[in-house]
Each structure stands twice: as C-alpha cells, then as structure tokens.
C-alpha positions in Angstrom: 28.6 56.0 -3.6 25.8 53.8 -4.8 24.2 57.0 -6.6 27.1 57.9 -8.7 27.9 53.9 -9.9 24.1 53.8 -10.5 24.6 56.9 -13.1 27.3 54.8 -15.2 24.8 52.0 -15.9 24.6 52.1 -19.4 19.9 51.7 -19.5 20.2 50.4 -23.1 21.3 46.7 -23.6 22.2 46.2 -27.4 22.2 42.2 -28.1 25.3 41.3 -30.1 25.0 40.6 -33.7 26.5 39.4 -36.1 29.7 42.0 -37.3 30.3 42.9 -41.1 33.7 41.7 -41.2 32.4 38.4 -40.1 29.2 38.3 -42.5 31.5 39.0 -45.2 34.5 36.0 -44.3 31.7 33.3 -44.2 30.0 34.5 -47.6 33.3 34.4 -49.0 33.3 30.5 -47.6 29.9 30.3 -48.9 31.1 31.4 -52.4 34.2 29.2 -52.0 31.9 26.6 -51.8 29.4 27.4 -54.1 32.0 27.3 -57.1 33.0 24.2 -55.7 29.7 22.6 -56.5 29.4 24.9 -59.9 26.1 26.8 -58.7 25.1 30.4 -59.0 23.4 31.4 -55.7 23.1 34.5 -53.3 24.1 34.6 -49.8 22.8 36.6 -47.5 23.6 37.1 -43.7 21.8 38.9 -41.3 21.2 40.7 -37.8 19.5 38.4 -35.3 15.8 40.5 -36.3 16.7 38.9 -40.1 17.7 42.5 -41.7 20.8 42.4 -44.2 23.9 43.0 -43.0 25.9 41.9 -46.4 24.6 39.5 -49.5 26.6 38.1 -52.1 25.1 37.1 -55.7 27.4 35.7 -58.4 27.6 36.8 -62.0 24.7 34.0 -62.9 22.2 34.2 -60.7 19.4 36.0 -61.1 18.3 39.5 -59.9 15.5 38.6 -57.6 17.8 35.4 -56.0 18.5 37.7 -52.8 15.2 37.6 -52.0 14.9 33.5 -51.1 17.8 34.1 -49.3 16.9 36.5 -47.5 13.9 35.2 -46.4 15.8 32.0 -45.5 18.3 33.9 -43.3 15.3 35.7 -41.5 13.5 32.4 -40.6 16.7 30.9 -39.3 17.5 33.7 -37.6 13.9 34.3 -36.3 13.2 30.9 -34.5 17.2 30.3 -33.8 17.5 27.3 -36.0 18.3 25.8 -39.7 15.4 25.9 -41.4 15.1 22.3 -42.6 15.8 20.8 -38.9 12.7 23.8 -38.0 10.8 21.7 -40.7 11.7 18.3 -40.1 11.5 18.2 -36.4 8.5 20.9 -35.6 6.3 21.7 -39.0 5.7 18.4 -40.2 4.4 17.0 -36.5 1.7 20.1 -36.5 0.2 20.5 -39.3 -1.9 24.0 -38.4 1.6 25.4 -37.5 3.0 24.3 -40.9 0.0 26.3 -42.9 0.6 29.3 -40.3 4.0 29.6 -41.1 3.7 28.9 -45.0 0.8 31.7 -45.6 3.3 34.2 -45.0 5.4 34.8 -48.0 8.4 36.0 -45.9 8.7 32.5 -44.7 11.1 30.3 -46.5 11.2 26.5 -45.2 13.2 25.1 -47.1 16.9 24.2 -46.8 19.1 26.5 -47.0 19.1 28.9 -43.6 21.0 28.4 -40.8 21.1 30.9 -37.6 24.4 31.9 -36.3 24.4 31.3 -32.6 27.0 32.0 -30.1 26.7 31.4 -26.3 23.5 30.2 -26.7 22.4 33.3 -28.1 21.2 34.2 -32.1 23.5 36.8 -33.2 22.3 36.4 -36.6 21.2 34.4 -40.0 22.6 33.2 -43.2 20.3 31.8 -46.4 21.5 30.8 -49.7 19.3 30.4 -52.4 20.0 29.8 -56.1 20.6 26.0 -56.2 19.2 22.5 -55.3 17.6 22.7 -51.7 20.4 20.3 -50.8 23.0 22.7 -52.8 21.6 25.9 -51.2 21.9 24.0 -47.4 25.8 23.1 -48.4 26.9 26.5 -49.4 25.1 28.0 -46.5 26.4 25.8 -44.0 30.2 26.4 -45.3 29.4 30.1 -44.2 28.0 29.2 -40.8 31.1 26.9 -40.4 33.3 29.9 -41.2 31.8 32.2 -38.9 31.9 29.6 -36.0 35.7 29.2 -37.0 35.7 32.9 -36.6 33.8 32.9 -33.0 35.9 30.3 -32.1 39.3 32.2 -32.8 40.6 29.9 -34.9 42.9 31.5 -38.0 40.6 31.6 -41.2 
C-alpha cells in the first residue's frame, strides 16, 4: 500500500558530485597539457561545495601552489561558472560586487577555474594555478574537457 512504498523513500537527497576516478582522469589531461606548454602548476578538482576531492602539483611548483587552485576551483564551483567569464561578464559591470567578492581571500578571479556541470547541474570545480592566467585557464580547461569526455561516454 501507499504506507509501505512511503517507508522506501530514501528522506536524504545526496546531489551528485564529481567521482575520484573522474577528478583524477581530467588532472591527468590537465598535466598532459601542462607539460605541453612547459609550466609547473597544481590542479585541483573539487565537490560542488569547493572541498578537494584530488590535486595534482608537479615536481616544480611550489608548496603553497594548491592553494590558488583551490580557491579557483571553489569559486567556479561556487557560482557554477569559469571564473574569467564570472569576471568579464558580471564583476566588471558592478563594481560594489567586484570589491565584495575580492575582500574575501578565498576568492580567486582570475583565469584559471572552471565548474564541472552536468545536466545543468554543478557536480564540481577544477582550478589550476602555477602559470600565466592564460596558461593556468588552458591546463584547466584540458581537465574540464576530459571530464565532459568522461560524462559524455566517450573512450578516454
């Protein structure tokens, strides 16, 4: 009866994130790419709230390079955009918003973050830091692109 389906309802919804297996194929595209351009970087991807779920640094970058990726990773996966098309399209029209947003230290704007979407939904984040702005946005990008390859069932 309606009472005993009601019992198998399952009261907690978890939104999907972003799996490890998958975080770690598109750092490994990230990397790919990043010796491609001959940079030293860290790549981080995260859960939809912006915590870790894996991070890569290479042999050259410095210790504390996680932490600009993983703040760029967060923001992208926080307002479910990159973060340059965040800054080019919103921050730089509204100017309060823009010195909201910077204040907090947490907040990286600046290419280089891109959220991971699927169905419409942000299942997570990736950031790269290490590089030129433009340098950090290709490497991270080449992980997003994995992981949509991945979403997408295509062989990687």
């Amino acid at each position: 009866g309606a009472m005993t389906r009601a019992m198998t309802v399952n009261p907690l919804h978890r939104p999907p994130q972003v799996s490890y297996a998958a975080a770690h194929a598109a750092i490994a595209a990230g990397l790919e790419e990043c010796f491609r351009i001959g940079m030293n970087c860290a790549i981080v991807v995260t859960d939809p709230s912006g915590e870790m779920v894996a991070v890569a640094r290479t042999d050259g970058a410095s210790g504390n390079t996680y932490r600009g990726a993983l703040g760029k990773a967060k923001t992208a996966a926080v307002l479910g955009c990159a973060t340059e098309e965040y800054l080019e399209r919103r921050l730089l029209q509204d100017e309060v918003l823009y010195r909201a947003l910077t204040a907090d230290d947490e907040t990286f704007l600046v290419p280089g973050g891109f959220a991971l979407i699927v169905d419409g939904a942000v299942v997570g984040g990736v950031g790269v830091s290490g590089g030129l702005h433009a340098d950090d946005a290709k490497v991270a990008r080449a992980a997003m692109e994995r992981f949509e390859s991945l979403v997408a069932g295509e062989p990687g």
